[in-house]
C-alpha positions in Angstrom: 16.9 15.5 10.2 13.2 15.6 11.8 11.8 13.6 8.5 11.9 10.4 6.7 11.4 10.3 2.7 9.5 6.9 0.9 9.8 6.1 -2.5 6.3 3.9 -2.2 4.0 1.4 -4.8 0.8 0.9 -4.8 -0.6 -1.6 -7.2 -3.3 -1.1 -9.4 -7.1 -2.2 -8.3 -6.1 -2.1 -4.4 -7.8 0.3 -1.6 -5.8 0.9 1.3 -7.4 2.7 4.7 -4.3 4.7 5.9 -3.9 6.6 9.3 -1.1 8.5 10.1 -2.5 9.4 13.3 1.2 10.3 15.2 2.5 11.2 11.9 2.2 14.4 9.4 2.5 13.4 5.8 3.4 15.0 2.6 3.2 13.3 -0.5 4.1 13.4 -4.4 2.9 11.3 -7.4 5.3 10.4 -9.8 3.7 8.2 -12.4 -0.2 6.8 -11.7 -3.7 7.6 -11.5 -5.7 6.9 -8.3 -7.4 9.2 -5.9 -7.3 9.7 -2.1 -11.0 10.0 -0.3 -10.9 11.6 2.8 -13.3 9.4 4.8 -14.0 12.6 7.3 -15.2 14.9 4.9 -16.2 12.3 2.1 -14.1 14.4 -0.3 -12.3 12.7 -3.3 -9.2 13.7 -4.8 -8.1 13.1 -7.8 -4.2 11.9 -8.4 -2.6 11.6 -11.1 1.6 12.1 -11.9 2.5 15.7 -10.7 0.2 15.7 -8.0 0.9 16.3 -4.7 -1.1 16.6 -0.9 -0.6 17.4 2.1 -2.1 15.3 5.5 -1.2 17.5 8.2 -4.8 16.7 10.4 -3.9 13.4 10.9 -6.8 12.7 8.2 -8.3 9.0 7.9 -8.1 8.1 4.2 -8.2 5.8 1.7 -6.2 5.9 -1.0 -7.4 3.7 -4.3 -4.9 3.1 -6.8 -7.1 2.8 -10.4 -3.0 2.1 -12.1 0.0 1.2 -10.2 0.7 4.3 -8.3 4.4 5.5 -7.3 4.5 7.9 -4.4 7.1 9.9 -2.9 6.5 10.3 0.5 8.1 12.7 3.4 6.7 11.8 7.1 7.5 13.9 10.0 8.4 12.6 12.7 10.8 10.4 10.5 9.3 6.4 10.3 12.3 4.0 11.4 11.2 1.3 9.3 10.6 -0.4 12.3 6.5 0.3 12.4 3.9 -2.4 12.1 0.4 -0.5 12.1 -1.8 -1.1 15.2 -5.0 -1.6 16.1 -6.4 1.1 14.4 -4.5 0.8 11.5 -1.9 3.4 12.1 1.9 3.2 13.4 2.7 4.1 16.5 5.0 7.1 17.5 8.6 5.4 18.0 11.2 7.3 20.0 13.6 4.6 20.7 17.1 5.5 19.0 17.0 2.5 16.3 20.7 2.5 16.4 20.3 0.9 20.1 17.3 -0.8 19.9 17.8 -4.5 18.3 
């Protein structure tokens, strides 16, 4: 369908560096408080349920969760579950039809 949808947790008092740097990413807060800093710009933003943002720059981020954060995510192209983040801390672009690949 050109997308892949993430129900995703992130647990209180942890800071994750993300990269989506072969990826766009949409995403909605559904219960939380935390806030996304892009490391670019320096900009923080604020989440908090009922929030949602946009990454369609390939932005570096981190994204602190102050509470247990649960995150509804949309990635385009769709993740195959099969990603392990590289060296730089992003996954790579799979094109491999999961269905054949073992």
């Amino acid at each position: 369908m050109g997308f892949s949808f993430h129900d995703t947790v992130l647990f209180a008092g942890t800071k994750t560096f993300i990269w989506y740097k072969h990826h766009l990413e949409a995403v909605y807060c559904i219960e939380g408080q935390g806030e996304m800093e892009e490391i670019e710009s320096g900009v923080v933003h604020e989440i908090t349920a009922g929030t949602v943002y946009a990454l369609n720059g390939h932005e570096k981020h981190w994204l602190k969760a102050e509470t247990d954060l649960r995150m509804v995510c949309v990635f385009n192209p769709p993740l195959t579950g099969r990603e392990v983040h590289d060296e730089d801390g992003a996954y790579p672009l799979l094109t491999e039809d999961p269905e054949l690949v073992p």
